[in-house]
KOLGU-4560 file (N, C-alpha, C; in nm, 3 decimals, padded with zeros to 5 digits):
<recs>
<n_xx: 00.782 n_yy: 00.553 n_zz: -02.032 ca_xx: 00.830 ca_yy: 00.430 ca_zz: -01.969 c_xx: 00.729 c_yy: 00.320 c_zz: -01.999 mol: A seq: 1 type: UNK>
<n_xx: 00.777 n_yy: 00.235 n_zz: -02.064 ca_xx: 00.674 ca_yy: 00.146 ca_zz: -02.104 c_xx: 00.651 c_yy: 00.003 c_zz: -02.001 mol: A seq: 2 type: UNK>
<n_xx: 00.792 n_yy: -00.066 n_zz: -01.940 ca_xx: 00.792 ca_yy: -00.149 ca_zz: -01.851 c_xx: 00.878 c_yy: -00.089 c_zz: -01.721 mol: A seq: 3 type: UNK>
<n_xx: 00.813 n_yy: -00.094 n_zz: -01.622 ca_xx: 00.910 ca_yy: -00.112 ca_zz: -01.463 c_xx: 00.940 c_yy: -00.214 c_zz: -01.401 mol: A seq: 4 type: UNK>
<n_xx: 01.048 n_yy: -00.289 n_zz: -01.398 ca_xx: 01.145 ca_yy: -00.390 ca_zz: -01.267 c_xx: 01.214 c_yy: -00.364 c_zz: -01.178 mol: A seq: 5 type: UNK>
<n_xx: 01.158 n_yy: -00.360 n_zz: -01.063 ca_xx: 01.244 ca_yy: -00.325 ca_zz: -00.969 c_xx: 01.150 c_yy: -00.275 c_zz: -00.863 mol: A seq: 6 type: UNK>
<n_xx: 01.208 n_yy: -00.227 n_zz: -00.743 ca_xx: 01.121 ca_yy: -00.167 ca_zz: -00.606 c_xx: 01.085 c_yy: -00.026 c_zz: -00.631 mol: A seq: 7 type: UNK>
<n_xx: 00.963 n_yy: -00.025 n_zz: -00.555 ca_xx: 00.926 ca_yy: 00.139 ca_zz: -00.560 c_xx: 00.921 c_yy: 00.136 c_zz: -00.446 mol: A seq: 8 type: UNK>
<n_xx: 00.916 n_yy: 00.277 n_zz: -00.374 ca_xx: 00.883 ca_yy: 00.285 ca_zz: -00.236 c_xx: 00.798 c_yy: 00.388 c_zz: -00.165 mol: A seq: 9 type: UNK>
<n_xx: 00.710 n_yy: 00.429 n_zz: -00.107 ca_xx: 00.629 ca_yy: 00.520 ca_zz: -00.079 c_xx: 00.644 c_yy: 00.461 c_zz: 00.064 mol: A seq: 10 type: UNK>
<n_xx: 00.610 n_yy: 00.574 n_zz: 00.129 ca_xx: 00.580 ca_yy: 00.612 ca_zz: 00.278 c_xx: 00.409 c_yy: 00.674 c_zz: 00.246 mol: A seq: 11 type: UNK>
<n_xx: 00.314 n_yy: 00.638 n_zz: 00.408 ca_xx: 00.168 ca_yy: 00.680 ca_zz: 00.431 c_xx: 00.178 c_yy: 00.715 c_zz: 00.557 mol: A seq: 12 type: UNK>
<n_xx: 00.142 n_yy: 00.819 n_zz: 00.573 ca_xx: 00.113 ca_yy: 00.896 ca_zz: 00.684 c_xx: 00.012 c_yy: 00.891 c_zz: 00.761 mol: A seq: 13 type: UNK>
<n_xx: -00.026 n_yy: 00.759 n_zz: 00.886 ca_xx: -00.154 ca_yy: 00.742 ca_zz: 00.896 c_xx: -00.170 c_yy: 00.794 c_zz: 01.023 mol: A seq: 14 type: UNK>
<n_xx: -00.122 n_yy: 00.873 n_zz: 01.067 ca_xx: -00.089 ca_yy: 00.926 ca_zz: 01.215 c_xx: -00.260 c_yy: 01.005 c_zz: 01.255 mol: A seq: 15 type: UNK>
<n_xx: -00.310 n_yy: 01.038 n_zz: 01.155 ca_xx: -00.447 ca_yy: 01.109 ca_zz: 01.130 c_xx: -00.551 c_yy: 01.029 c_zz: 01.174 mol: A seq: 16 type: UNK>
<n_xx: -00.537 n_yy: 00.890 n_zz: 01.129 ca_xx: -00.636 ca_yy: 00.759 ca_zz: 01.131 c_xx: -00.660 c_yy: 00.785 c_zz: 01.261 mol: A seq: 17 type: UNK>
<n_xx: -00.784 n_yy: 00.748 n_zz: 01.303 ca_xx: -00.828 ca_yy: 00.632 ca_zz: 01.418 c_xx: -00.750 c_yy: 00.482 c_zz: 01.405 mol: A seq: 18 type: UNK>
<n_xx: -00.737 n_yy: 00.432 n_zz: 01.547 ca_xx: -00.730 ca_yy: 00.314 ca_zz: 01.553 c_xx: -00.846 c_yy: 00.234 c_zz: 01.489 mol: A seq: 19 type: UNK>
<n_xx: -00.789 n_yy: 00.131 n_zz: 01.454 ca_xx: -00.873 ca_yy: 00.035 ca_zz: 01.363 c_xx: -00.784 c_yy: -00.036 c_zz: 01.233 mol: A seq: 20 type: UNK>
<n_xx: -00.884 n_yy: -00.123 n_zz: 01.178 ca_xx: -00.812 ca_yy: -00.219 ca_zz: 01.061 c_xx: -00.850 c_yy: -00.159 c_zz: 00.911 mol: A seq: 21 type: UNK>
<n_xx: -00.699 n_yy: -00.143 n_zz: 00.858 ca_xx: -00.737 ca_yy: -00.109 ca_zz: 00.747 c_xx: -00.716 c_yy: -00.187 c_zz: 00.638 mol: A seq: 22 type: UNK>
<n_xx: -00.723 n_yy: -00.164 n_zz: 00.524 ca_xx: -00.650 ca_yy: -00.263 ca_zz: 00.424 c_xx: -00.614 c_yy: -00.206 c_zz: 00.305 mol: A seq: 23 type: UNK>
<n_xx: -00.521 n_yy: -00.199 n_zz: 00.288 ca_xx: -00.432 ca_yy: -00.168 ca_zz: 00.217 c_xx: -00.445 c_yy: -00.233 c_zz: 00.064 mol: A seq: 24 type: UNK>
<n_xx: -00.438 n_yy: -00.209 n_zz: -00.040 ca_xx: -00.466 ca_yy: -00.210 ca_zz: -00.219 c_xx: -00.388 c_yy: -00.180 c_zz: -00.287 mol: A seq: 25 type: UNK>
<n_xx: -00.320 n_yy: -00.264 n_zz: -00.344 ca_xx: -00.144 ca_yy: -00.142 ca_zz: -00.472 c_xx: -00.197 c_yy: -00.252 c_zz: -00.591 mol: A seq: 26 type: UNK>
<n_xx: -00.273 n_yy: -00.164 n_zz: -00.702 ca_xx: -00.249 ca_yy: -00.220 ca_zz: -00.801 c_xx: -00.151 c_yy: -00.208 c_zz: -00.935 mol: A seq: 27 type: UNK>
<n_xx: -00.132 n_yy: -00.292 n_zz: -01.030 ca_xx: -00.038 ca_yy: -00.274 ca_zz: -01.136 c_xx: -00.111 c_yy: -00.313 c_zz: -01.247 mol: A seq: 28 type: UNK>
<n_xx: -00.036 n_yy: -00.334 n_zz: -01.380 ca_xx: -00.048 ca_yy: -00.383 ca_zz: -01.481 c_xx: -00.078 c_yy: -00.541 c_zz: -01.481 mol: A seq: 29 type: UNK>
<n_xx: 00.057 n_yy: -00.564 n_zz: -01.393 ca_xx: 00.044 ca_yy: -00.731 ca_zz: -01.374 c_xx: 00.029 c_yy: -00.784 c_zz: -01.234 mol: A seq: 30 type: UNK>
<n_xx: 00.010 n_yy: -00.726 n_zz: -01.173 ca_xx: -00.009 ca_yy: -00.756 ca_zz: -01.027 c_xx: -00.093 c_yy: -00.692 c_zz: -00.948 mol: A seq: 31 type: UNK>
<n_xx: -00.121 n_yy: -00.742 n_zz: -00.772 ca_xx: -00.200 ca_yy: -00.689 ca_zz: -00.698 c_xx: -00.159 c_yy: -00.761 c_zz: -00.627 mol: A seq: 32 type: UNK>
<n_xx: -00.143 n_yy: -00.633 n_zz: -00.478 ca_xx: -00.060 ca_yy: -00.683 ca_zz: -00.381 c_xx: -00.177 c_yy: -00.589 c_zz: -00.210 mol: A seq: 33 type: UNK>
<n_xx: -00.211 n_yy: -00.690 n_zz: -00.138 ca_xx: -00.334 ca_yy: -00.698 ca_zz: -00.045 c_xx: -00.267 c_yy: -00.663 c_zz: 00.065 mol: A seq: 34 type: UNK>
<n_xx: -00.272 n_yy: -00.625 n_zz: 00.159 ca_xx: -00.224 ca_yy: -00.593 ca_zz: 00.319 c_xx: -00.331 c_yy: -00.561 c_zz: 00.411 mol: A seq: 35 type: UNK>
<n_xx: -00.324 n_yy: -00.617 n_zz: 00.531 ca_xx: -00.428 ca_yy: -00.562 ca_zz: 00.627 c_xx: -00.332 c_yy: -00.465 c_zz: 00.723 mol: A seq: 36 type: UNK>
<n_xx: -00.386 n_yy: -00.394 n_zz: 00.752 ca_xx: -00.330 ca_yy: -00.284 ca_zz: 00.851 c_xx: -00.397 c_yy: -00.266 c_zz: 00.972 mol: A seq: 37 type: UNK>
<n_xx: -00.353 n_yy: -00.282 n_zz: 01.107 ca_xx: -00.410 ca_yy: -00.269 ca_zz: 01.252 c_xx: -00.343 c_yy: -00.144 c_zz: 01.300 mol: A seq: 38 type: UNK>
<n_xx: -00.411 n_yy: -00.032 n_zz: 01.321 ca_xx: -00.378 ca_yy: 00.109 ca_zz: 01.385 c_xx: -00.413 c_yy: 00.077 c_zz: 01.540 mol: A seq: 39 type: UNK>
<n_xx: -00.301 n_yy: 00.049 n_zz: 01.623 ca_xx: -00.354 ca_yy: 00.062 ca_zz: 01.753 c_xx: -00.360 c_yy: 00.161 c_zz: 01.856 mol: A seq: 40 type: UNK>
</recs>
């Protein structure tokens, strides 16, 4: 597969975590996509 367009989707199982802030990282070829995450 040389190019992908379109959605991917994954599920994370953070049920393990402590509460707290995480942050989240998805990199690509052509992109990078940032999230903060609050486990309360």
């Amino acid at each position: 597969l040389t190019e992908y367009s379109g959605a991917y989707t994954n599920k994370i199982n953070l049920s393990d975590y402590p509460k707290g802030v995480y942050f989240l990282r998805v990199l690509s070829d052509k992109s990078e996509f940032n999230e903060k995450i609050i486990l309360k």
